[in-house]
TORKOL-4160 file (C-alpha; in steps of 0.2 Angstrom, whole numbers, padded with zeros to 4 digits, m for minus):
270
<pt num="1" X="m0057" Y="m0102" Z="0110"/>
<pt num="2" X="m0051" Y="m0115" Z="0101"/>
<pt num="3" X="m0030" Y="m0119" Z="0098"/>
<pt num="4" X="m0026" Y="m0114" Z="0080"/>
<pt num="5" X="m0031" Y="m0127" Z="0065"/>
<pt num="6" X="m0015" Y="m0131" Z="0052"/>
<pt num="7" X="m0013" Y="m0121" Z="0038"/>
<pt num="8" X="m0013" Y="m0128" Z="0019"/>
<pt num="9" X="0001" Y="m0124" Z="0007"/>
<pt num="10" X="0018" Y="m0122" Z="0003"/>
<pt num="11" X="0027" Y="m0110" Z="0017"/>
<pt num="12" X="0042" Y="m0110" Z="0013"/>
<pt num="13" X="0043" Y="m0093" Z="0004"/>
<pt num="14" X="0052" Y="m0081" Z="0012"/>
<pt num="15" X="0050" Y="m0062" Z="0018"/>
<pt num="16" X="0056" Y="m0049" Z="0007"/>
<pt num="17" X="0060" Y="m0034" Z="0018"/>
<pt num="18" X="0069" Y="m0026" Z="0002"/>
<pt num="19" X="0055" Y="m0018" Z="m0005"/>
<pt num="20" X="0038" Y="m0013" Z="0002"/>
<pt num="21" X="0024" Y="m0025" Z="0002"/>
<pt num="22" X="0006" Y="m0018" Z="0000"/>
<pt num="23" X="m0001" Y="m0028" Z="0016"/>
<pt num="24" X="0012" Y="m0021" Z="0023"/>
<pt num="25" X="0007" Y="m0003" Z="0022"/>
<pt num="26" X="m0011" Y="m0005" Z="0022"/>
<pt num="27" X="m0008" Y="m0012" Z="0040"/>
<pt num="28" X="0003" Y="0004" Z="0045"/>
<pt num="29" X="m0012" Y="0016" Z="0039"/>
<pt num="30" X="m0023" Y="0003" Z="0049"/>
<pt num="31" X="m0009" Y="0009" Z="0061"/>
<pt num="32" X="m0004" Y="m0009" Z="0065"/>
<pt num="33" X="0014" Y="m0013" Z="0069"/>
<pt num="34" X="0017" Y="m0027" Z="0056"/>
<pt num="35" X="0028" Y="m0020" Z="0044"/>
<pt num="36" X="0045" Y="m0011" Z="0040"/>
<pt num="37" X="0054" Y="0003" Z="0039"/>
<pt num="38" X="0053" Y="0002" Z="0020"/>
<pt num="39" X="0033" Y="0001" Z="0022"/>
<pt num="40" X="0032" Y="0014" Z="0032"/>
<pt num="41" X="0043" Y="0023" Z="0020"/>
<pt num="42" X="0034" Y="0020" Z="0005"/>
<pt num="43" X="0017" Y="0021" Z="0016"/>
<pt num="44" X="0023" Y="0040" Z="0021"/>
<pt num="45" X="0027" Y="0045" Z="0004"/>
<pt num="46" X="0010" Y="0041" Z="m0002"/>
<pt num="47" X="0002" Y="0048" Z="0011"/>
<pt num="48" X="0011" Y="0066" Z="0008"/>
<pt num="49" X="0003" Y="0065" Z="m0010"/>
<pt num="50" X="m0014" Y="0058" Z="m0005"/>
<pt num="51" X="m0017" Y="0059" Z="0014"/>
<pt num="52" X="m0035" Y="0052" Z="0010"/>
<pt num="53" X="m0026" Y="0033" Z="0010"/>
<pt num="54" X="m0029" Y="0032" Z="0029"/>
<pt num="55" X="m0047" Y="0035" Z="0028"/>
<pt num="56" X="m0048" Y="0023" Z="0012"/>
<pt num="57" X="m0038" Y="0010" Z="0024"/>
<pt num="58" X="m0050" Y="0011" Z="0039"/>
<pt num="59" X="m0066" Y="0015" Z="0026"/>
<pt num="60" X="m0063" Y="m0002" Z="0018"/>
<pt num="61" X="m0061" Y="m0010" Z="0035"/>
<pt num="62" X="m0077" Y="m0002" Z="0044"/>
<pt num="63" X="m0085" Y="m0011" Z="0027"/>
<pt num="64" X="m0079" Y="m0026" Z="0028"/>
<pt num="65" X="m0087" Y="m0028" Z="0047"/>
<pt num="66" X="m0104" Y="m0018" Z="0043"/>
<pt num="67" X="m0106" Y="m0032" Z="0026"/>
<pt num="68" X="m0100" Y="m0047" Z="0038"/>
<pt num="69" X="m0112" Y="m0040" Z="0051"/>
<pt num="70" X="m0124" Y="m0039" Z="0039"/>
<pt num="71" X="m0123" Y="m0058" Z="0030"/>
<pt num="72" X="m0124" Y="m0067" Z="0050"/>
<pt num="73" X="m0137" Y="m0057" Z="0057"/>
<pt num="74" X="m0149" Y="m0053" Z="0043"/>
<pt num="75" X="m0144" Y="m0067" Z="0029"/>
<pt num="76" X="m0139" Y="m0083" Z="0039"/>
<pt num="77" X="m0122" Y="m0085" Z="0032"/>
<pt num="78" X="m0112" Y="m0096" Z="0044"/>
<pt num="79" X="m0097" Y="m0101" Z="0030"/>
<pt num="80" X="m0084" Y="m0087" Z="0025"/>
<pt num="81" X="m0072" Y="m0090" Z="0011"/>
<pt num="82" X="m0059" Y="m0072" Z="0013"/>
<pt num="83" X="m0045" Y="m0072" Z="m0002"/>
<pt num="84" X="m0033" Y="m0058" Z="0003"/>
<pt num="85" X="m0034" Y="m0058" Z="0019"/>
<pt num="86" X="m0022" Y="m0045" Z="0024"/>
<pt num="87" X="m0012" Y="m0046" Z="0038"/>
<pt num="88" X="m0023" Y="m0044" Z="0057"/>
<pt num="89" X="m0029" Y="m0032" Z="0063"/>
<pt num="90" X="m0046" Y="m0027" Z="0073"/>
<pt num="91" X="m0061" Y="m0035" Z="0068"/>
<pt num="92" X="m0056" Y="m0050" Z="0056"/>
<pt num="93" X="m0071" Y="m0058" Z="0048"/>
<pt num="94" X="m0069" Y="m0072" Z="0061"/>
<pt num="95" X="m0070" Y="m0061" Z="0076"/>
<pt num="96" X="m0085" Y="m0051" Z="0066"/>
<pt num="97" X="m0095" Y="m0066" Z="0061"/>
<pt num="98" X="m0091" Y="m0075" Z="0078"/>
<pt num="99" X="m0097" Y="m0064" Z="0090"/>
<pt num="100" X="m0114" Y="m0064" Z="0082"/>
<pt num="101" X="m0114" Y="m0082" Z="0078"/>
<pt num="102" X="m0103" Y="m0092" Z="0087"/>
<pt num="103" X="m0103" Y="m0108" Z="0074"/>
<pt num="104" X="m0097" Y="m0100" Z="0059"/>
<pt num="105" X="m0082" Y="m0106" Z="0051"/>
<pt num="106" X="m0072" Y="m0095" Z="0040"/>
<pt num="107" X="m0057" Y="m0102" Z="0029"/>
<pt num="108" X="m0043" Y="m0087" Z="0025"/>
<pt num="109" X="m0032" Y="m0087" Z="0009"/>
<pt num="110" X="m0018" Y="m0075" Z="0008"/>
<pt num="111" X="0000" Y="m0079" Z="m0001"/>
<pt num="112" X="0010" Y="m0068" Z="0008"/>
<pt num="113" X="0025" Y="m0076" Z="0019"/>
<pt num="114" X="0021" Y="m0061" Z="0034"/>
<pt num="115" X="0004" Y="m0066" Z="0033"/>
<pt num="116" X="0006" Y="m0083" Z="0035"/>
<pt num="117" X="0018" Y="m0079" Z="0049"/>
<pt num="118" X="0005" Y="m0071" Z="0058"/>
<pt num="119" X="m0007" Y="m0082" Z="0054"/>
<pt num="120" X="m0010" Y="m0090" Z="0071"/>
<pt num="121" X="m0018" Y="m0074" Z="0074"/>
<pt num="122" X="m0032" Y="m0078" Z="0061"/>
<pt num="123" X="m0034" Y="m0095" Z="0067"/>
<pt num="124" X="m0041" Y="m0095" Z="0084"/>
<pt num="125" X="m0059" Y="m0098" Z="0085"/>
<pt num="126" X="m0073" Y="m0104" Z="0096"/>
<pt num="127" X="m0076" Y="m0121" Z="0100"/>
<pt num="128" X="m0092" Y="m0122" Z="0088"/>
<pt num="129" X="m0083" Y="m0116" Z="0075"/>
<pt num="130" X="m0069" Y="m0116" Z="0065"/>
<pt num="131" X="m0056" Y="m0106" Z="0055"/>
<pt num="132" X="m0041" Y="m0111" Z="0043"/>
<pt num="133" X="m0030" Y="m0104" Z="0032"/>
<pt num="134" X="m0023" Y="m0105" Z="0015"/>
<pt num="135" X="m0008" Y="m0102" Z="0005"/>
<pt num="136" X="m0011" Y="m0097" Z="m0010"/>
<pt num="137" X="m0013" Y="m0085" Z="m0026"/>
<pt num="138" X="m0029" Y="m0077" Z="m0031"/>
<pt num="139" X="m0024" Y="m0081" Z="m0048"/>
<pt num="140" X="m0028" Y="m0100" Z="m0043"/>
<pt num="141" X="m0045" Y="m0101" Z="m0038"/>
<pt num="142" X="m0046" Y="m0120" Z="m0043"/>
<pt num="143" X="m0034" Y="m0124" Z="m0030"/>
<pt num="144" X="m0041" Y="m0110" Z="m0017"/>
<pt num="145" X="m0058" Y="m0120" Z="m0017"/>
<pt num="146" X="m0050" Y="m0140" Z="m0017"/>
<pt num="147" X="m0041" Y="m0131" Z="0000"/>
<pt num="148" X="m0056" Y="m0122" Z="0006"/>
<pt num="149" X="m0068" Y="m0136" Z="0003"/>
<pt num="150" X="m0056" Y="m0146" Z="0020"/>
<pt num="151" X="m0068" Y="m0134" Z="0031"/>
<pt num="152" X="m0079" Y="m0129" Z="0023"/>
<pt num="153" X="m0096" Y="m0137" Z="0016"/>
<pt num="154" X="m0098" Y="m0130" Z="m0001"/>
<pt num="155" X="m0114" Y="m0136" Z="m0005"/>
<pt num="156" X="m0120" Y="m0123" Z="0008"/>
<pt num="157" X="m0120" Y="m0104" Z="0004"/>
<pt num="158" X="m0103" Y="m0096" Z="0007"/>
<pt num="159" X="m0100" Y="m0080" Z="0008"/>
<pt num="160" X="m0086" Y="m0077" Z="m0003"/>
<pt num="161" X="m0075" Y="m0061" Z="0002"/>
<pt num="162" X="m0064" Y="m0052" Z="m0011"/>
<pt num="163" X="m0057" Y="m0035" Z="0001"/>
<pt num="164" X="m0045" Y="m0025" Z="m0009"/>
<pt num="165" X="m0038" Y="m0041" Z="m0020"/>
<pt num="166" X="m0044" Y="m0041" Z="m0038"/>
<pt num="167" X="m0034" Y="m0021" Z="m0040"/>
<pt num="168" X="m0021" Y="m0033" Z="m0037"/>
<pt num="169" X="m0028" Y="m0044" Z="m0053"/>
<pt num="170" X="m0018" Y="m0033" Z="m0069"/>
<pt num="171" X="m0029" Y="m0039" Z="m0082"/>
<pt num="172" X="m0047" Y="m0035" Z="m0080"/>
<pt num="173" X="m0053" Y="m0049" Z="m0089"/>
<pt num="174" X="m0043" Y="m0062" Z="m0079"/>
<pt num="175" X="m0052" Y="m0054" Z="m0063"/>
<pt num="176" X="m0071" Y="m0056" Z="m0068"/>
<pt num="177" X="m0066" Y="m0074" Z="m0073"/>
<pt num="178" X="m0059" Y="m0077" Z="m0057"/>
<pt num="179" X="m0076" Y="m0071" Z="m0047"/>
<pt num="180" X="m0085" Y="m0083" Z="m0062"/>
<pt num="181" X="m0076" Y="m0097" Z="m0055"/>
<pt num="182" X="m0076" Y="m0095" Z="m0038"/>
<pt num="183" X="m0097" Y="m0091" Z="m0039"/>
<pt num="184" X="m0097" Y="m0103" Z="m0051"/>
<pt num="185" X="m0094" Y="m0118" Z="m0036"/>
<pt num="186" X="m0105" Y="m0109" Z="m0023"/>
<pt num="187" X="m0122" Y="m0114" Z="m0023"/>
<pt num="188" X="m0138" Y="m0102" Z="m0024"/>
<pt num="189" X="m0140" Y="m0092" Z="m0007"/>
<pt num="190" X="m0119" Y="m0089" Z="m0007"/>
<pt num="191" X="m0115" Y="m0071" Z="m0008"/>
<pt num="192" X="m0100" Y="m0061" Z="m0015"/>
<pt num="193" X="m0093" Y="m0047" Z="m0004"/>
<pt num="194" X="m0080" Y="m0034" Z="m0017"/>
<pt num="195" X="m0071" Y="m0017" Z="m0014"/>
<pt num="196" X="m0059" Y="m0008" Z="m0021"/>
<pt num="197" X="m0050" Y="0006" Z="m0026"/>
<pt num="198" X="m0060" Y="0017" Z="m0039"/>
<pt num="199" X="m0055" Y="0027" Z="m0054"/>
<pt num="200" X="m0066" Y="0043" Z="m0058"/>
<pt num="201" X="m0070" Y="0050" Z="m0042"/>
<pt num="202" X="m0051" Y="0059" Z="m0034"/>
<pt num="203" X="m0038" Y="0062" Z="m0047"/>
<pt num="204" X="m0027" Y="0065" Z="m0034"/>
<pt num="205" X="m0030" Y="0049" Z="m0026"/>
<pt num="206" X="m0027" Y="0041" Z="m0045"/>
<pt num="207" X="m0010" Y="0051" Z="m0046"/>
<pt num="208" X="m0004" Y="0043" Z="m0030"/>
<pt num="209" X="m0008" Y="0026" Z="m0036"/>
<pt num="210" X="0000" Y="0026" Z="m0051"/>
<pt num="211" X="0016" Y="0034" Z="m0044"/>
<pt num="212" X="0015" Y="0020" Z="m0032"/>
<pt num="213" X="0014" Y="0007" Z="m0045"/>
<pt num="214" X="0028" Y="0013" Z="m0054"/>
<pt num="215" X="0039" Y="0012" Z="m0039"/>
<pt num="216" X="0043" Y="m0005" Z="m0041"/>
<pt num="217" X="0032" Y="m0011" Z="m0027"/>
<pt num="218" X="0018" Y="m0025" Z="m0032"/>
<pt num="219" X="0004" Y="m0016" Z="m0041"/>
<pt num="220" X="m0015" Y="m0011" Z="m0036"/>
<pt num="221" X="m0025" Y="m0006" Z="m0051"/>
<pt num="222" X="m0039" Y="0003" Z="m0049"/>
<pt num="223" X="m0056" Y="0001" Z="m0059"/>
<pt num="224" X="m0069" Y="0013" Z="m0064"/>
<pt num="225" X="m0085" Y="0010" Z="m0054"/>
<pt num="226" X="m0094" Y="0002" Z="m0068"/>
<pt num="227" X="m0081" Y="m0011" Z="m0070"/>
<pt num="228" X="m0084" Y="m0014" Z="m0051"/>
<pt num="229" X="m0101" Y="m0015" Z="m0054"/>
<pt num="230" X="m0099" Y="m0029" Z="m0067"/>
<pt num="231" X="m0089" Y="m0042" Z="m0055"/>
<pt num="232" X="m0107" Y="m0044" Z="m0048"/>
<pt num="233" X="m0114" Y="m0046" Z="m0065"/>
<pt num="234" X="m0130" Y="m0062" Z="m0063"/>
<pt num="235" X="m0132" Y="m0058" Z="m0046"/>
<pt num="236" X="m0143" Y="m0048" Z="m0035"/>
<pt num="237" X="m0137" Y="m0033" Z="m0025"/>
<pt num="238" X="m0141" Y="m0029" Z="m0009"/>
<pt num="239" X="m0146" Y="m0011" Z="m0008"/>
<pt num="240" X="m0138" Y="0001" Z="m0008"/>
<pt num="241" X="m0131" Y="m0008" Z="m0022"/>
<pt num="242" X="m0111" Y="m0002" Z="m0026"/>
<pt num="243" X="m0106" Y="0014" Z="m0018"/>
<pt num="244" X="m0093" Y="0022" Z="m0009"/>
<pt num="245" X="m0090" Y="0013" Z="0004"/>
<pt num="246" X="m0093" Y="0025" Z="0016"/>
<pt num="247" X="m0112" Y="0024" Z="0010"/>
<pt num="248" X="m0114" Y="0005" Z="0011"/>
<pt num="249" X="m0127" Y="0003" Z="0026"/>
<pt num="250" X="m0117" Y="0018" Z="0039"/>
<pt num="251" X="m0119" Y="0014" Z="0057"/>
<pt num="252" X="m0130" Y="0026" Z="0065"/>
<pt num="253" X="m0117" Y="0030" Z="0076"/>
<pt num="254" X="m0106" Y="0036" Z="0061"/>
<pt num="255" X="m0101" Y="0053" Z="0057"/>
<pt num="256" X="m0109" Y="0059" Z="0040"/>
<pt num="257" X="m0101" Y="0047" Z="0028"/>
<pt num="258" X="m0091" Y="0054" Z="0010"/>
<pt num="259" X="m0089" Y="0047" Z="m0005"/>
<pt num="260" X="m0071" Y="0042" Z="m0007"/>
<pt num="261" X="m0060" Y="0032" Z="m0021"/>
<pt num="262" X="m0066" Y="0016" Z="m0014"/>
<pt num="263" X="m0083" Y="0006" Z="m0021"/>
<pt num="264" X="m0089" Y="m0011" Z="m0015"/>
<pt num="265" X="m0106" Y="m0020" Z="m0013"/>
<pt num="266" X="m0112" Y="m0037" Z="m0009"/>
<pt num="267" X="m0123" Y="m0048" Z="m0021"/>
<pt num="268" X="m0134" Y="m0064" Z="m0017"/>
<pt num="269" X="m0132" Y="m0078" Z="m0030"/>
<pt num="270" X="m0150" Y="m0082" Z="m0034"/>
């Protein structure tokens, strides 16, 4: 493994341990140990209205290694671009995509101050490889891709992941044009990777969220599945298109998956 590449941004923001942070929590359902007492907090009274959070947490993870899996070893994909990386845990894209092809090189974008703390975490990689890491917003794709495009070759397909980010988007439009752009600068044979929280499938779940959002906290908006569906508008889905994502492509080894409050899919730009 290689020493850790620099970072690119601004780092001077500091960490609010004030109020809870949604990477925060979803790493203490992950049951990781990066976060607060007022995470856990917050992260406890949502669980006591909707339990089902954990397996959303660790659902949305096992899919983000089964799609990863899935664009090395079937697609080819050697070039990751992950905005809202999270904080580490077990299984990062790098780690994923790594171990099955050791040359792939995978550029992370997150702007939370923890993350970037951690971020030496992300950045180790194998020699024929490489990994970097960016500070920045999702709501600034054109400076995401000027950073990215440091390690990245973007005139090579790219797989672009988008875990659990665009809830965090408020106006729906504003996200779909985000994915535009981002697609827009990858050439044909790139994919896009999106899941998210889903309205229409657990009212309960929905309840929870929108008490959570009105805590004060930073927001996460679900969408219905058909407006989850539409981020992948012009492209082609792989089957089994976008589904619970339990349902995406379960290991064999896997219990009988469920459908949950959670939807995502993976496209190829044609």
């Amino acid at each position: 493994m290689t020493d850790p590449a620099p970072t690119h941004g601004p780092t001077h923001q500091q960490i609010d341990t004030s109020v809870p942070h949604s990477a925060r929590i979803w790493n203490y359902w992950l049951g990781g140990k990066d976060n607060y007492p007022v995470d856990e907090e917050a992260g406890d009274a949502y669980t006591a209205v909707f339990p089902g959070i954990v397996t959303i947490a660790r659902s949305s993870r096992a899919f983000l290694r089964r799609t990863i899996t899935y664009l090395v070893g079937e697609a080819g994909i050697r070039q990751f671009l992950d905005i809202g990386t999270g904080l580490p845990t077990a299984d990062n894209t790098h780690e994923v995509a790594q171990r099955i092809a050791p040359e792939s090189r995978i550029v992370y974008v997150d702007n939370d101050p923890m993350v970037l703390a951690h971020a030496r975490a992300l950045l180790y990689s194998t020699r024929e490889g490489a990994t970097a890491y960016v500070d920045a917003d999702v709501l600034d794709p054109d400076r995401i891709l000027t950073a990215a495009a440091e390690t990245l070759d973007l005139t090579r397909p790219t797989a672009l992941i988008l875990s659990n980010i665009l809830g965090h988007v408020a106006d729906y439009d504003q996200a779909r044009s985000i994915v535009t752009r981002l697609m827009d600068a990858l050439p044909s044979g790139s994919y896009l990777a999106v899941n998210d929280g889903s309205r229409g499938v657990d009212p309960v779940f929905e309840r929870a969220q929108d008490a959570y959002n009105e805590s004060g906290a930073v927001p996460y908006h679900l969408r219905t599945v058909d407006q989850i569906t539409a981020f992948f508008d012009g492209l082609e889905l792989v089957d089994p298109g976008v589904v619970p994502v339990p349902l995406w492509r379960p290991d064999d080894t896997s219990p009988a998956p469920e459908p949950i409050g959670e939807h995502g899919g993976l496209a190829r730009k044609p």
